[in-house]
C-alpha positions as CSV (number, residue, x, y, z in Angstrom):
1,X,13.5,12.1,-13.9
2,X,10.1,12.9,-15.6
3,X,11.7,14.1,-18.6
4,X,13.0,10.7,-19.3
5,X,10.7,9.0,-18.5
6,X,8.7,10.6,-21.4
7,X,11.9,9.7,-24.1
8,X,11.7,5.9,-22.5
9,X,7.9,5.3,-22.3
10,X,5.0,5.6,-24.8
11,X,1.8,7.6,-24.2
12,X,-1.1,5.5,-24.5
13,X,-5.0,5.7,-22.9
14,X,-6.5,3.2,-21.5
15,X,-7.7,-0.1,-23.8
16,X,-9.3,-3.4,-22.9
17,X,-6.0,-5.4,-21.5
18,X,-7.0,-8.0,-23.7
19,X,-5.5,-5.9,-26.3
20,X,-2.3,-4.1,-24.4
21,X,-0.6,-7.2,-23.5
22,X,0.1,-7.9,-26.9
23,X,1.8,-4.5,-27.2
24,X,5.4,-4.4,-25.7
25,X,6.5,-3.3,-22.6
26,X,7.5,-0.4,-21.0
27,X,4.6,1.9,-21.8
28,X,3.1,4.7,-19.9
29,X,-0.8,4.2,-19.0
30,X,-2.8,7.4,-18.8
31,X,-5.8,6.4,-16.2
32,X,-8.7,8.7,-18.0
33,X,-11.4,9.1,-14.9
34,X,-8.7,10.8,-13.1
35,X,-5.9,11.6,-15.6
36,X,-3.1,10.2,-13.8
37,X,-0.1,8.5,-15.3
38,X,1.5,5.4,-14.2
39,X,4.8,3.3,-15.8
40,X,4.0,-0.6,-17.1
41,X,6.8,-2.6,-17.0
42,X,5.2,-6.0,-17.0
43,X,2.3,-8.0,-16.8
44,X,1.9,-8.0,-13.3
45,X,2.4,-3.9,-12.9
46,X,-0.3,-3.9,-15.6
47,X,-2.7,-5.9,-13.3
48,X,-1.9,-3.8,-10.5
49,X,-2.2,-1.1,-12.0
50,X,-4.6,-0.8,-15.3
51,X,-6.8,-3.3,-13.5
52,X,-6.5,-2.1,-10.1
53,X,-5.3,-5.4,-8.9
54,X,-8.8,-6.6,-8.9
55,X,-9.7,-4.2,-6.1
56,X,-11.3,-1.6,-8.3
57,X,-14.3,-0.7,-5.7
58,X,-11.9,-1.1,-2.7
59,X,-9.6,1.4,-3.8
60,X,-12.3,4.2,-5.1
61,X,-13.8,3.8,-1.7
62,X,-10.2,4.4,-0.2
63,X,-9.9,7.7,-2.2
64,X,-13.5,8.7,-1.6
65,X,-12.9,8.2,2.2
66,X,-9.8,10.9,2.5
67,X,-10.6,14.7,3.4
68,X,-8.3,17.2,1.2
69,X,-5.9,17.3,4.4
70,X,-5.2,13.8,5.6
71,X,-2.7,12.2,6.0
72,X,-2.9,8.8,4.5
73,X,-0.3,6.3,5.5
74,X,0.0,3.5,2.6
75,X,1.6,0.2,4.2
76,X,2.9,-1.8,1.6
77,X,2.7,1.0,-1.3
78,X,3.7,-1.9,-3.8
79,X,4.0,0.2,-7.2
80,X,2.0,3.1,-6.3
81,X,-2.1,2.8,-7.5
82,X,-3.0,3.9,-4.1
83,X,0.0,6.4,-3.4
84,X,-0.7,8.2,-6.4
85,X,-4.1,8.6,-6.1
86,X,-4.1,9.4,-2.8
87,X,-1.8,12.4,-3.5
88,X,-4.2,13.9,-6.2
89,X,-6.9,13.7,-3.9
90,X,-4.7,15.4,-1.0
91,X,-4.6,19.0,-2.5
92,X,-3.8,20.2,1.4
93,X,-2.5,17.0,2.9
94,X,0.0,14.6,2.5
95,X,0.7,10.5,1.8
96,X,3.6,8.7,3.8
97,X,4.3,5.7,1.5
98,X,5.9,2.6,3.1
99,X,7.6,0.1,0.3
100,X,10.6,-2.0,1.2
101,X,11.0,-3.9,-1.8
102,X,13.9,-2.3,-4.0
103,X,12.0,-2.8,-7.7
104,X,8.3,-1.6,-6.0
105,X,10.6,1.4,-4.2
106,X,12.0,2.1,-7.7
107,X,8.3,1.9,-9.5
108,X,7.0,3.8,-6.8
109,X,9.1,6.8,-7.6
110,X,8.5,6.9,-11.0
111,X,4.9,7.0,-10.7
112,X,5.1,10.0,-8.3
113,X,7.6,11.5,-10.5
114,X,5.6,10.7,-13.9
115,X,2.6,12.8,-12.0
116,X,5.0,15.5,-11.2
117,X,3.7,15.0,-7.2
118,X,5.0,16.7,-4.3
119,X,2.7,16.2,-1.0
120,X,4.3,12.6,-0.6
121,X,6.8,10.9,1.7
122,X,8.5,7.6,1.2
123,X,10.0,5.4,3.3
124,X,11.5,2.6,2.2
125,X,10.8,0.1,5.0
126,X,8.8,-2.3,6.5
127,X,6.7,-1.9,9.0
128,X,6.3,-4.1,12.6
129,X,5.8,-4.2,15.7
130,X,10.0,-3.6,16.6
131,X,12.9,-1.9,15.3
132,X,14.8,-4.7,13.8
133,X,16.5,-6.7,10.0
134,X,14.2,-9.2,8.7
135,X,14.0,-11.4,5.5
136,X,11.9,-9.5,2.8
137,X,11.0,-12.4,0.2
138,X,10.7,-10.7,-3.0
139,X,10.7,-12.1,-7.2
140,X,9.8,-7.9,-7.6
141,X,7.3,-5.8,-9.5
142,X,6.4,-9.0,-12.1
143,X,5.8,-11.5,-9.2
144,X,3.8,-12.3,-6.4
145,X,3.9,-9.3,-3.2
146,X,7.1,-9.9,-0.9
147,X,6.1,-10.5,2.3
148,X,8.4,-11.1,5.6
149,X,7.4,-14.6,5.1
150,X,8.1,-17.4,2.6
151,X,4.4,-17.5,2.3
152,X,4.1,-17.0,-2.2
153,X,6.3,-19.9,-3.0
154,X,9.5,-17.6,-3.4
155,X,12.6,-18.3,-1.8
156,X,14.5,-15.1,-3.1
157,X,14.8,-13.2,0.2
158,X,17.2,-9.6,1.0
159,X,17.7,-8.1,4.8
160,X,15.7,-5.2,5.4
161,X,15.1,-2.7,7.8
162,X,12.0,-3.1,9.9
163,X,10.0,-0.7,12.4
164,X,7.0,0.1,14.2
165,X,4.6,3.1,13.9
166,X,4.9,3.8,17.4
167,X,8.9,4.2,17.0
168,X,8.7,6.2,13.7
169,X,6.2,8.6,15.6
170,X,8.1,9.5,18.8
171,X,10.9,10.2,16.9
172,X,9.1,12.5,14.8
173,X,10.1,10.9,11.1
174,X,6.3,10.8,10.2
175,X,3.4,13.0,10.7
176,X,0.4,11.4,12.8
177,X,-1.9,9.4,10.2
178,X,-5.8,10.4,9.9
179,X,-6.0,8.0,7.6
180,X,-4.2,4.5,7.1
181,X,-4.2,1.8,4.9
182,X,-2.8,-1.7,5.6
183,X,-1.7,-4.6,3.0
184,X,1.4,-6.3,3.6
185,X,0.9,-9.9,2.8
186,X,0.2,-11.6,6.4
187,X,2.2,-8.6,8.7
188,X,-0.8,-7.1,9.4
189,X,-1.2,-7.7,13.5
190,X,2.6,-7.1,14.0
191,X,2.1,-4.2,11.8
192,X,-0.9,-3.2,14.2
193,X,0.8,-4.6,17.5
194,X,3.6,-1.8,16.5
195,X,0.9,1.1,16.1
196,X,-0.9,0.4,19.3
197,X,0.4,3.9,21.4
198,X,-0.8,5.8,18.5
199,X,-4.7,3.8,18.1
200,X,-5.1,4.1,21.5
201,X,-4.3,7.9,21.8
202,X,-6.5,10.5,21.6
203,X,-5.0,11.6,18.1
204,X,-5.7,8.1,16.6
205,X,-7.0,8.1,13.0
206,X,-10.6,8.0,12.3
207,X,-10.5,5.4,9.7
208,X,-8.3,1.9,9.3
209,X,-8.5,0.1,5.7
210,X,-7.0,-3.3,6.0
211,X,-6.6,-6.3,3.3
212,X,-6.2,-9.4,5.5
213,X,-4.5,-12.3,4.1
214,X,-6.0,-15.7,6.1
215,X,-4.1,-18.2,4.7
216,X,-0.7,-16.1,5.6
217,X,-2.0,-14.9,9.1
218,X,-0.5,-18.8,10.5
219,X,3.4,-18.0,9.3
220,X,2.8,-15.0,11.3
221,X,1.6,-16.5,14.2
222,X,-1.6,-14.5,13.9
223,X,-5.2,-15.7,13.0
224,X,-8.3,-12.8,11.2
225,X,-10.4,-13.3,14.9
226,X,-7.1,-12.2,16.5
227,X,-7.2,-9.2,14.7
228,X,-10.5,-8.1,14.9
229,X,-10.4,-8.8,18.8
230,X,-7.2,-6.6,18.8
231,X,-9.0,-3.8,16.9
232,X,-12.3,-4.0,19.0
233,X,-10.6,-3.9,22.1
234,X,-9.0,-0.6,20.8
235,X,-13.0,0.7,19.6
236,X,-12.3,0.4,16.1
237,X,-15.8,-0.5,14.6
238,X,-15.5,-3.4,11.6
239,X,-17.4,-1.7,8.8
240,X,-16.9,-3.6,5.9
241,X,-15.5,-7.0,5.1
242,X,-15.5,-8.0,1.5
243,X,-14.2,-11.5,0.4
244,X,-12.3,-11.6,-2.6
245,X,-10.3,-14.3,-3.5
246,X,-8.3,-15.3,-0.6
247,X,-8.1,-12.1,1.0
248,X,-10.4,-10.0,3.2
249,X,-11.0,-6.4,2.6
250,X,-11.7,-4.6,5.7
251,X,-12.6,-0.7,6.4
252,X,-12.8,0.1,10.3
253,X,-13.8,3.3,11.6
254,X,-13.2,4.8,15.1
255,X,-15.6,4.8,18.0
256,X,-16.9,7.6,19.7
């Protein structure tokens, strides 16, 4: 895999974007501050990706928040800026990546593979409250994030495979989380409703960092107070909440 990756994409460090998008895609980015390598395919993987999706802060405070030997659950890996990082900084842990969308999956891969990472598992499905099949509406890597919901405007959908935390823990498929990370485009409180067992046990992990999405919470039947109340109820402290754009980024820590 990596070895042709390197035939396919160029080397190149990191420029103002105002300059890469008028070079042609694919390319691979070398990130400089932590020398980590990540495939551009388009416009919107470049955003994600060489601009950290906006999120530049969020994410560094992510990665400054995991211990050597965490394990770091990523819901809703998309194509991999946290994943990856995530793994460099694990030197004794491990990330569990969750990515149901085939192109992100694909991308996701790549970027492990590109970094020639081992201390990462990936499982391609979404994550709920149940085990079920649900709609995944998805326009891939150069679109908007799928989501379970028709909530971006796209009306692309595929079936796939749903389940909880709590389900994927008792039968032992994943490791118990210290650390977990949440952005799924709206899911977020049946993501959490299907994690309960394990934040209410005595092995729950210490820190939650969740990007709420307000104006998708309604297709979900779920509103932001909901979720705090749910989280509070389960002594999760709310440490930080950061507006940016329409979404709310939001790190909770456990209570004593």
């Amino acid at each position: 895999m990596l070895l042709s990756l390197k035939k396919i994409f160029k080397k190149r460090n990191k420029k103002p974007v105002s300059t890469q998008v008028k070079e042609k895609y694919p390319f691979v980015y070398v990130e400089n501050e932590n020398q980590l390598k990540f495939c551009i395919n388009n416009s919107t993987e470049e955003f994600r990706l060489v601009r950290w999706g906006g999120e530049e802060a969020y994410v560094k405070q992510m990665i400054g928040e995991l211990k050597t030997g965490d394990i770091f659950f990523d819901i809703g890996s998309s194509v991999g800026l946290v994943s990856v990082m995530a793994a460099q900084k694990l030197t004794n842990g491990t990330v569990v990546s969750f990515e149901p969308d085939p192109e992100n999956l694909m991308r996701l891969k790549e970027n492990f593979a590109l970094n020639t990472m081992e201390n990462f598992m990936i499982r391609p499905i979404a994550i709920g409250d149940r085990k079920t099949v649900m709609h995944l509406y998805t326009g891939g890597s150069n679109n908007y994030s799928p989501s379970l919901e028709s909530v971006n405007g796209i009306k692309t959908s595929m079936e796939v495979e749903v389940d909880s935390i709590d389900n994927l823990l008792e039968r032992k498929a994943i490791p118990l989380p210290t650390v977990i990370k949440i952005d799924i485009e709206g899911a977020e409180l049946m993501a959490l409703k299907g994690m309960k067992k394990l934040l209410s046990s005595v092995d729950r992990p210490r820190v939650l960092f969740i990007e709420l999405h307000p104006e998708f919470l309604p297709s979900f039947n779920a509103t932001v107070e909901e979720i705090f109340d749910f989280l509070s109820e389960l002594k999760y402290d709310l440490i930080e909440n950061t507006k940016r754009d329409q979404q709310i980024l939001c790190k909770l820590v456990r209570s004593n």
